[in-house]
C-alpha positions as CSV (number, residue, x, y, z in Angstrom):
1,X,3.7,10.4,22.7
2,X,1.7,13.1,20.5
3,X,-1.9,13.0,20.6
4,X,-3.6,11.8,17.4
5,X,-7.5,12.2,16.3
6,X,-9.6,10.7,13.9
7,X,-8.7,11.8,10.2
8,X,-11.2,15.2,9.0
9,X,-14.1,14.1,7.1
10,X,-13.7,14.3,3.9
11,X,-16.6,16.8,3.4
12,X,-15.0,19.4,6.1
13,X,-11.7,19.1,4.2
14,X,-13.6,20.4,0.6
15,X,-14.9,23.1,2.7
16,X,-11.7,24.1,4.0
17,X,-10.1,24.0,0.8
18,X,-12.7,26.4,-0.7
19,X,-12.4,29.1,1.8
20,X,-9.0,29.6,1.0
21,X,-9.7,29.3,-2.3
22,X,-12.2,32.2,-1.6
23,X,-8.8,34.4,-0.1
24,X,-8.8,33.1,3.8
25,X,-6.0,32.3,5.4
26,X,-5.2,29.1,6.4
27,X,-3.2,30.1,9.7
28,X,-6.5,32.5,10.1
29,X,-8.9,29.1,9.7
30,X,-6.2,27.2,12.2
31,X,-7.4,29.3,14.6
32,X,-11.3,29.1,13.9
33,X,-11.1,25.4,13.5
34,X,-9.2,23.2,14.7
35,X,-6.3,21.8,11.7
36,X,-2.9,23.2,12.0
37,X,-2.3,25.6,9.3
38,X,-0.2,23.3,7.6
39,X,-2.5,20.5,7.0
40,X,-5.0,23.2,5.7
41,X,-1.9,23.8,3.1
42,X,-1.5,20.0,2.5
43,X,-5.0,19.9,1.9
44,X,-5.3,22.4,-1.0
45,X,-2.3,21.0,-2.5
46,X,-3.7,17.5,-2.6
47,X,-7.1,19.3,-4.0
48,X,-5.2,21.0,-7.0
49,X,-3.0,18.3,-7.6
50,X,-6.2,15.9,-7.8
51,X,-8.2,18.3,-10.1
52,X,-4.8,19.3,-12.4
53,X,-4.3,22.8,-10.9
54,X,-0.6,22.0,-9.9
55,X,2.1,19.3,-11.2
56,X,3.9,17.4,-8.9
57,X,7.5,17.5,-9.1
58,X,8.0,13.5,-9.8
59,X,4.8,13.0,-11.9
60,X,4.4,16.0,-13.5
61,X,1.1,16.9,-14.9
62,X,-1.0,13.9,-14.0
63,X,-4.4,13.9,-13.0
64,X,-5.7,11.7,-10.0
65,X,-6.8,8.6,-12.5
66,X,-3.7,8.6,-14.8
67,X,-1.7,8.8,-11.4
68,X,-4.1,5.8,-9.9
69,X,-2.9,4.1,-13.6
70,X,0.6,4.7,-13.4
71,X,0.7,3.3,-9.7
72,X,-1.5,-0.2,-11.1
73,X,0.7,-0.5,-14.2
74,X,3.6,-0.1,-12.2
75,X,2.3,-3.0,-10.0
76,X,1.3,-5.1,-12.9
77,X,5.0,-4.4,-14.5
78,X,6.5,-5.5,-11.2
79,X,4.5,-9.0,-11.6
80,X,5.0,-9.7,-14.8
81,X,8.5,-9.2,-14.4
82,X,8.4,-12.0,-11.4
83,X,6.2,-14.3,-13.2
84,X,9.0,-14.1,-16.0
85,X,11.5,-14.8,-13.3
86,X,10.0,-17.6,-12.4
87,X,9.4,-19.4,-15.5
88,X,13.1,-18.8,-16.7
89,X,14.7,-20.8,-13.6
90,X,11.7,-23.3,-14.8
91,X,12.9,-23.7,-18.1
92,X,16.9,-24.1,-17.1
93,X,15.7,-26.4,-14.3
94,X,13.8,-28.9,-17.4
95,X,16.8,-27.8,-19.6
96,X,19.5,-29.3,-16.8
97,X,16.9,-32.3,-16.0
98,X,16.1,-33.5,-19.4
99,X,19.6,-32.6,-20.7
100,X,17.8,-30.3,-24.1
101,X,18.0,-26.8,-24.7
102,X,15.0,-24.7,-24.9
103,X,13.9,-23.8,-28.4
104,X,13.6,-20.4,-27.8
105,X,17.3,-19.7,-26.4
106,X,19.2,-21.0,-29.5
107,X,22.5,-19.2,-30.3
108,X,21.6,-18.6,-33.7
């Protein structure tokens, strides 16, 4: 089983990014600190990605808060579409019960 550690404080992780930004290497700073040279990568990514310096491929162009929007509209799509669900098998349950047809679903 691999060992696993504590996630890098956020504040070590901004400094990281920044010396590479300032031209260090990350497999240079792997070996002066301790995260693989690939998380180093992952974490500059994740930096420009979150302050628009790169697009992503599925979402491209979107800052950190319109991505944080898309994600809760997204959810609140996803509701409203059970909620809707929901109140249709309602109204053909009271439609079979009471023997009517629902106002709104006339074929006219």
């Amino acid at each position: 089983m691999p060992k696993t550690r504590p996630p890098y404080a956020p504040e070590f992780r901004r400094q990281m990014v920044e010396l590479v930004r300032a031209g260090r290497d990350p497999a240079e700073l792997s070996r002066e600190f301790e995260p693989s040279p690939q998380a180093i990568r992952n974490w500059v990514a994740q930096a420009d990605r979150s302050e628009g310096r790169r697009e992503e491929k599925s979402e491209a162009g979107l800052a950190a808060a319109e991505r944080e929007e898309l994600i809760r509209l997204r959810r609140e799509v996803r509701q409203l579409r059970l909620e809707r669900d929901i109140l249709s098998k309602a109204a053909a349950w009271f439609a079979r019960e009471t023997g009517t047809i629902p106002s709104g679903s006339s074929g006219s």
